[in-house]
C-alpha positions in Angstrom: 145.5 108.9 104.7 146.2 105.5 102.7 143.1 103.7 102.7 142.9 100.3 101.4 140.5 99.1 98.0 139.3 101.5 95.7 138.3 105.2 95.7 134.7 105.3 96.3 131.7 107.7 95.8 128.1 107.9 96.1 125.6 107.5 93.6 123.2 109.4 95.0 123.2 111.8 98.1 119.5 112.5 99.7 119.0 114.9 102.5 116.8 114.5 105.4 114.5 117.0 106.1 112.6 116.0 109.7 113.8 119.1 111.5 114.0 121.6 109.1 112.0 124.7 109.6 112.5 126.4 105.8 110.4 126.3 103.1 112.5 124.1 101.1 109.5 121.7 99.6 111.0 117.9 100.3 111.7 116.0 96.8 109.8 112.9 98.0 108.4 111.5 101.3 108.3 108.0 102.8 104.8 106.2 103.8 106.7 105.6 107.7 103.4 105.2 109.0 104.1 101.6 110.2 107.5 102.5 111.6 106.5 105.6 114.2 106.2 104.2 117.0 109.4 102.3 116.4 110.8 105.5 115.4 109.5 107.1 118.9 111.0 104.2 121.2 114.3 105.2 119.4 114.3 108.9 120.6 113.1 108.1 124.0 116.5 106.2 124.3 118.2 109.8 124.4 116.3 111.5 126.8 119.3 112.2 129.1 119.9 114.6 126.0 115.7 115.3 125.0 113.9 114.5 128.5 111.7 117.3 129.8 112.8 120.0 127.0 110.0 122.1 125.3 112.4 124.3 123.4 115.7 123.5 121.4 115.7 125.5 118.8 115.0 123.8 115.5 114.6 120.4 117.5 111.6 121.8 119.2 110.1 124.7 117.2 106.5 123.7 118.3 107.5 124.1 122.1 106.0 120.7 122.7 108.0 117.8 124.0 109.4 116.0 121.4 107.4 112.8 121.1 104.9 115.1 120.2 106.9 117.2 117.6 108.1 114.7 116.2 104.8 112.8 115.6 103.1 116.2 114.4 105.7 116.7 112.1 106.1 113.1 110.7 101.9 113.5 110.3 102.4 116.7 108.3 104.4 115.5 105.9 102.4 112.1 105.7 99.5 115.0 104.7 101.5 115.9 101.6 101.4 111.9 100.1 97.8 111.1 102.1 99.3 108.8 104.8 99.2 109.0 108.8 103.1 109.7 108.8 106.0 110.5 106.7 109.8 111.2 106.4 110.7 114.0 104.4 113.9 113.7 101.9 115.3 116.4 99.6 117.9 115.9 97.1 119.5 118.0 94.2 118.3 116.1 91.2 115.0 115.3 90.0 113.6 112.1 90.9 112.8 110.2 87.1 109.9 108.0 86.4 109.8 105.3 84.4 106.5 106.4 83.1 103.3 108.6 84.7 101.7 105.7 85.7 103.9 104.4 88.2 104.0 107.5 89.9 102.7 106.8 93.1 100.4 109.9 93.7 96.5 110.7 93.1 95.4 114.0 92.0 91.8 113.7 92.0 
């Protein structure tokens, strides 16, 4: 295949981890807290594919309809950073900081 411009590749490659039932501890996770129910209307546009379904394998684990997994899952992972709701994202290499006090966690 002769593609035009130049031969590219990506800096960085993150994973998503929303549906993944391992035990693979996510690298970071994003405060979506204030996208959810954006995130929610978005799904419900596939429920030819989702509507009615309690179980789907990894989709569904909970046996719940999704809406519901999905916002139980997203709230679990908002747990791990203390916010309502979060995305969970695992990548290969450590995340750097420029220094310990711009990490963006509490410990006490």
């Amino acid at each position: 295949f002769d593609a035009p411009g130049r031969a590219h590749r990506p800096d960085k490659v993150v994973h998503a981890m929303t549906f993944r039932e391992d035990a693979v501890k996510p690298t970071f996770v994003v405060d979506v807290t204030d996208q959810i129910e954006r995130k929610l209307e978005a799904v419900a546009c596939f429920v030819s594919q989702f509507g009615g379904a309690v179980q789907a394998g990894e989709v569904f684990p909970g046996g719940r309809p999704l809406d519901q997994q999905i916002r139980a899952q997203s709230a679990a992972y908002g747990s791990l950073i203390r916010v309502p709701y979060g995305e969970p994202f695992w990548t290969r290499e450590t995340v750097p900081a420029e220094t310990l006090g711009t990490l963006a966690v509490t410990t006490f």
